[in-house]
N, C-alpha and C positions, 0 to 999 in steps of 0.2 A: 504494500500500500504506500502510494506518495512515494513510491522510487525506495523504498526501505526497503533492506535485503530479508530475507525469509529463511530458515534453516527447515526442513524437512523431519518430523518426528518419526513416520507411518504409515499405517494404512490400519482403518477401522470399517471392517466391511465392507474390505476393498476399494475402500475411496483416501486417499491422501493426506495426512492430516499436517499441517504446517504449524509453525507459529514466527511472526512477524516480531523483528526487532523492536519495533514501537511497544507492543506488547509489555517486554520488560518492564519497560516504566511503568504501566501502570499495575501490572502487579508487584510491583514495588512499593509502589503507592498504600494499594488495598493492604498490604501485607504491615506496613507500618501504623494506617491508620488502627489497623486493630489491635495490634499491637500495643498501641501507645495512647487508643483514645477510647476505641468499643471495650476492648475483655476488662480493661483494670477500672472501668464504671460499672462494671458488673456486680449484684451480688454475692460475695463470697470471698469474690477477689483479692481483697485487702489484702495488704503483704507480698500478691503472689511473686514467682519469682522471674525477672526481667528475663530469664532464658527461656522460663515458660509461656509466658505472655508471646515472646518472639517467637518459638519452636508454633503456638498456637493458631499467629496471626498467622503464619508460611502455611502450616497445613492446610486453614478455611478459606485458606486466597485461591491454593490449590483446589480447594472442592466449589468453590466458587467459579472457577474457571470451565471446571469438567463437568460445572450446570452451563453455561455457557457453549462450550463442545456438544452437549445432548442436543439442546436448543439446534444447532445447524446441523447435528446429527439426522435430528428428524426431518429437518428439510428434504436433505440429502437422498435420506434413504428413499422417503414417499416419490422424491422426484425420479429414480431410479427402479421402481415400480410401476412406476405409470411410463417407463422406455426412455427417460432423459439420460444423458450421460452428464456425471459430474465429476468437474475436472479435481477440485481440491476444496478442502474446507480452510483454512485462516484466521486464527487466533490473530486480532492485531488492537491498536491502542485504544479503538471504541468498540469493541467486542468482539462479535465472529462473524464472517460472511461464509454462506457455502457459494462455490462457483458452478455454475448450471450453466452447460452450455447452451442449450434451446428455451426457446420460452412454452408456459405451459401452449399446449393442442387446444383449449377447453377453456371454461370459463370454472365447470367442477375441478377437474385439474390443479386451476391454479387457487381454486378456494383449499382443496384439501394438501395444497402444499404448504399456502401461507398460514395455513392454521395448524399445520405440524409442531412448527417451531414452540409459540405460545402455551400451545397445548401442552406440551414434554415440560414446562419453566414452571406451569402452573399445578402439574403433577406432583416436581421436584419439593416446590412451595409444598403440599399438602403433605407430602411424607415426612419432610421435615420438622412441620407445623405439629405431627403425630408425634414424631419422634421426640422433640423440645416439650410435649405436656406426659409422656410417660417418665421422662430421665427427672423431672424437676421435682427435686426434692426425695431421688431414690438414685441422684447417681451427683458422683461432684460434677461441680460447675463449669469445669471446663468441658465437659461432656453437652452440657443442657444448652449453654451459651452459645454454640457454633452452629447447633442446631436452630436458635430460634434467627442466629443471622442468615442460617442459607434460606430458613423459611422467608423470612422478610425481603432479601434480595431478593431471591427468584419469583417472587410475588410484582416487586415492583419490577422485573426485567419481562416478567409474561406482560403486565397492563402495559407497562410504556410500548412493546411491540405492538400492541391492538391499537394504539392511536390511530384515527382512519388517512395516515397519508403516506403515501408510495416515497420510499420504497421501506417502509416501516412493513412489518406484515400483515398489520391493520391495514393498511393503504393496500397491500398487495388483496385483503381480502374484499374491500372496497372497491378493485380495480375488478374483480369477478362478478360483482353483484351488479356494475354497471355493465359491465362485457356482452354480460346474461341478456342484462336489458336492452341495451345498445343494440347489439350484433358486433360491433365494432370495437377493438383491442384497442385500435391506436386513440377512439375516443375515450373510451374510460380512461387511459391510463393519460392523458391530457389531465381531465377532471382531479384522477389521481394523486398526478402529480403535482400539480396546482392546489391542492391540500396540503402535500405535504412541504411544501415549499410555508406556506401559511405557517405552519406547526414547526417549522425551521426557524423562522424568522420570529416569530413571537418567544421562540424558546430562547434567542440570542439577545429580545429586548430583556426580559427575566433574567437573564445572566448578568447582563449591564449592571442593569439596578440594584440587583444582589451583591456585585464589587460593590457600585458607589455604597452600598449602606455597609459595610464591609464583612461581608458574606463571601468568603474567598472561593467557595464552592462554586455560586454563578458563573467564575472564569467555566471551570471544567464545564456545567451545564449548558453555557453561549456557546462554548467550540463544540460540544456535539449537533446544538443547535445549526449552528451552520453549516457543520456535516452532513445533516440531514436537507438543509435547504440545496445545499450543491448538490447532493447528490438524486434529488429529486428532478432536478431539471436535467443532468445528467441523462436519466434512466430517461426519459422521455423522450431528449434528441435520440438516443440510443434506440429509442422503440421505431422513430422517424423512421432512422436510419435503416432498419430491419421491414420495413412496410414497403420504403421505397426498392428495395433492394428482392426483396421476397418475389421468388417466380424467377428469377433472373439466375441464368447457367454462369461458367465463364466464357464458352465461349459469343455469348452474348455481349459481353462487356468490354473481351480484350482487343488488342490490336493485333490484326490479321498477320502473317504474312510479313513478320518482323527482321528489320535488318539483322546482320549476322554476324560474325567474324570471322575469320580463318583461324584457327589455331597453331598455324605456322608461318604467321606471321610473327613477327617483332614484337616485344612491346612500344620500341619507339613509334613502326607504322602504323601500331594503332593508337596511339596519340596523336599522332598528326593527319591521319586519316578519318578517324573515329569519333574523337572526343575532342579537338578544339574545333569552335567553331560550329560544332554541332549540338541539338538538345537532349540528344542523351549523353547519359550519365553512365548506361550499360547496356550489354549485350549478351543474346547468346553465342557460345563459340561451338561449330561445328570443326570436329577433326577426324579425317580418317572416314568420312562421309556419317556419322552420326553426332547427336546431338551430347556432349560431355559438361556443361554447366553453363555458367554465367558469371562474367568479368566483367568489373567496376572497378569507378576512377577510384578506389580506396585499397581495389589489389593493388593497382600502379604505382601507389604511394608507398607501398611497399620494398618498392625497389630501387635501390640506389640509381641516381638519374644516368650515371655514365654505364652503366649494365644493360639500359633500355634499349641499344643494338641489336644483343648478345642471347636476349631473353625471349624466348617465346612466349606466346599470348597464352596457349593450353599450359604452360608449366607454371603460371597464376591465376589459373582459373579456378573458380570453387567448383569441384566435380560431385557434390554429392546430391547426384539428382535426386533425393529423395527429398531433399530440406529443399533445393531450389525448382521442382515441378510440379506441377498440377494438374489434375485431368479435367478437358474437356466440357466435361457433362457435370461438375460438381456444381452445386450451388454457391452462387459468389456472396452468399454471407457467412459462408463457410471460410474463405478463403481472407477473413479480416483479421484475426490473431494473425495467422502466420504472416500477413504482408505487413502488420506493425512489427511484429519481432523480426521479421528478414533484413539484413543486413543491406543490401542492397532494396528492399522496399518494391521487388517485381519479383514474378514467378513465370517460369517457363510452362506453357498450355502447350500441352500432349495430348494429340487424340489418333489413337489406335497405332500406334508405337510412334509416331512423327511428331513433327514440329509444327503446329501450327499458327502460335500467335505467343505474346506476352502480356500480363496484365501486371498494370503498377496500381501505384498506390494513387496516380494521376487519373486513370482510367474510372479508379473510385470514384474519384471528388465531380471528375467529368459528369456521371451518369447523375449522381447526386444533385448537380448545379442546376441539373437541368429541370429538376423540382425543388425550388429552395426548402429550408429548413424553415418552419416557421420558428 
């Protein structure tokens, strides 16, 4: 998240589990707060000892967290039962995201996905809630205490999810109820998301005010605030994006019949041939009469300028047609992660073992322009 590196835990049900460097901090945070402000207001407490308070705040921040993980667990799984594929789940500094590749089919679909999450938080809440009224007063305190914090958190993490605006899971549930009605995904989630922008923004006024009166908490509450406002408009251009784009192949989109390079050629003649003066940036190279990757001005750079004689164009090519090609007939909303992550920002279009065309990440913005974003 926000360009933050991510280390890999897992896999929980064969789905990915990460956690995000942001992360840290805030379990840091939780872990101190309770520490040093929830367990020693507690009854019983008095005295306890500062190793134990600390040892107590790390374990509840921990079970805190892996209500949190249940939360995007359920998403996850439910959306993998109804045929989605999901790419990874993401512990990060405002909670967890599951990543879904498709949006739901359905308007039931997407009600019983975004009500997975809440539903598992509010579960969590209730056993907990069980558990803190048997332990109290038949088990010490530090037993009853963590119990009644998971209850409380996961209580307030299931409501604040139901608020009705996208991409909260409340908004998501709100985006099926209108879908239902509508007919139309990209309307509801208009309406959607235009609530939750509302519910961003008002939550960022409340933050204010809580500094000014100095309530240090409002800082934390206004930035999710606004996380939630951005990301609501976000998820919206992103639906755009997927409407205008839906029904569309690559080979719909890309550019035919695209210039080439010889692979025994120079590097210097394909700078001077290629790329000055011209508007690409890249090309396929053809060697030996098939198709072996795609060379850009950023291999070139690679190489020492008095070398470019001496160097062939195939011996800095990136050959691994698997990362740099695409078939034909796939759907070009498919082909959006990999043309942000590709290197070069174009992918070689193969239909029926040839060379047919190339699409970039221009040939996007093209088809896109041609219906603005509102």
């Amino acid at each position: 998240m926000f360009d933050v590196p991510s280390f890999r835990i897992g896999k929980i049900f064969g789905i990915p589990f990460e956690i995000n460097m942001s992360w840290i901090v805030v379990f840091v945070i939780v872990a101190l707060a309770l520490a040093t402000s929830y367990f020693p207001g507690v009854p019983g407490a008095e005295g306890a000892s500062p190793w134990l308070l600390g040892a107590l705040g790390v374990v509840t921040a921990l079970f805190f967290f892996a209500s949190v993980l249940a939360h995007e667990l359920c998403h996850a799984v439910v959306a993998k039962l109804e045929g989605g594929r999901v790419e990874k789940i993401t512990l990060f500094i405002f909670g967890g995201v599951a990543q879904i590749e498709e949006e739901p089919k359905s308007p039931m679909r997407e009600l019983l996905m975004a009500s997975a999450g809440p539903g598992m938080s509010l579960l969590l809440a209730g056993v907990a809630f069980l558990g803190s009224v048997l332990t109290v007063g038949h088990a010490p305190w530090w037993v009853s205490a963590p119990l009644q914090y998971l209850a409380s958190i996961n209580l307030l993490v299931g409501l604040f999810n139901l608020l009705p605006g996208f991409p909260l899971d409340g908004g998501r549930v709100l985006r099926a109820i209108l879908w239902a009605i509508t007919g139309s995904i990209d309307k509801a989630t208009r309406w959607a998301a235009g609530s939750g922008q509302v519910i961003g923004w008002v939550m960022v006024a409340i933050g204010v005010l809580s500094v000014l009166n100095g309530n240090a908490f409002g800082l934390w509450f206004g930035l999710v605030g606004w996380f939630i406002a951005w990301l609501a408009g976000a998820s919206y251009r992103q639906q755009q994006v997927q409407v205008r784009l839906g029904g569309l192949t690559v080979e719909r989109v890309m550019t035919p019949h695209p210039e080439y390079v010889d692979g025994e050629i120079s590097v210097e003649t394909f700078v001077n041939d290629h790329l000055l003066g011209r508007q690409h940036g890249r090309y396929p190279v053809i060697f030996e009469g098939a198709i072996v990757g795609v060379v850009a001005l950023t291999d070139v750079k690679r190489i020492e300028r008095a070398d470019w004689p001496y160097v062939r164009v195939v011996d800095i090519t990136d050959r691994d047609l698997s990362t740099v090609s695409i078939d034909a007939s796939m759907p070009v909303i498919q082909t959006l992660p990999r043309l942000a992550a590709d290197k070069h920002g174009a992918l070689l279009v193969v239909k029926e073992g040839l060379l047919a065309g190339i699409i970039t990440r221009s040939d996007i913005i093209e088809v896109l322009n041609q219906t603005p974003l509102s």
